[in-house]
N, C-alpha and C positions, 0 to 999 in steps of 0.2 A: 256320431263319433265326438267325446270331449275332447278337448288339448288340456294339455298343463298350462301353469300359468306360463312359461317359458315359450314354448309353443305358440299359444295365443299371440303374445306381444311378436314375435317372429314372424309370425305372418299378417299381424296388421301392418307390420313395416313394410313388408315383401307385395302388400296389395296397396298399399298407400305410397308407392313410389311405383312410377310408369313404366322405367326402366330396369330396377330391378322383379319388376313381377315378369315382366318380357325374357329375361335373364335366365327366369325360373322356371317357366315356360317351356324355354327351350330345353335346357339343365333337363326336365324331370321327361320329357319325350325322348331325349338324347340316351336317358339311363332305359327308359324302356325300350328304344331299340334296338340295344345293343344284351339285353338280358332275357335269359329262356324263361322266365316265370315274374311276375310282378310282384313276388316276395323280396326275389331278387334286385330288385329296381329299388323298394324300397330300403331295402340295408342299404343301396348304394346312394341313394338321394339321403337318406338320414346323417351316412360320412360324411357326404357331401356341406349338407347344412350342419353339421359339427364343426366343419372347418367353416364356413363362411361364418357363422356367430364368431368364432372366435376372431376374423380378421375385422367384422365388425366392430368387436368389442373395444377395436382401440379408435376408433374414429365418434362411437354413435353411444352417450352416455347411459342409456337404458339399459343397452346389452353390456356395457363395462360394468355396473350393477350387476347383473345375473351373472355377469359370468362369477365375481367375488365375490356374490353370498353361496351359489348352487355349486358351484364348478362346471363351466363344459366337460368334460369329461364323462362326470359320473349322468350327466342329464338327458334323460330322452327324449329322442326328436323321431320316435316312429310315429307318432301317431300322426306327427304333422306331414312325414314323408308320406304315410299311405293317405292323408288326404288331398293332399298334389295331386297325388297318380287319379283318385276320385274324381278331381274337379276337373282336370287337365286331361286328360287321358281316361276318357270313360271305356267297360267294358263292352266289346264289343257285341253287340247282338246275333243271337241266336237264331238260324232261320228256323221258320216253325214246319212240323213236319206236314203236308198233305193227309188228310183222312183219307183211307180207300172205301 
């Protein structure tokens, strides 16, 4: 899976800070609990990190950058959401069926 360049610098922030990757952790298992499909989880964890770049964006000067050249808005963050749910939340295994 590629990121954008948006994307990328998002989530080196999000794994380079202790707190905030704990944050995210919980954030992206919280979205898969509470949703019937992990397409689902993902639109909600991409809302989710829409709005957190933007609340970023005024404290942390990289993302004040992205947000004035790209716009939050029009920028996607599914790829980084379904890699959350990837890393964080792996698919669950399959039991294998007995031969007769």
């Amino acid at each position: 899976m590629s990121l954008n360049r948006s994307e990328q610098q998002l989530f080196e922030y999000i794994e380079a800070n202790r707190e905030e990757r704990q944050f995210w952790e919980y954030k992206v298992r919280g979205f898969v609990a509470q949703s019937a499909v992990r397409s689902e989880a993902a639109r909600l964890i991409e809302g989710e990190l829409r709005r957190y770049l933007r609340e970023r964006a005024g404290v942390v000067p990289k993302f004040k950058q992205l947000a004035e050249t790209e716009g939050s808005a029009r920028m996607s963050l599914l790829n980084l959401a379904e890699y959350l749910l990837r890393l964080w939340v792996p698919l669950p295994v399959k039991a294998k069926r007995a031969s007769a």
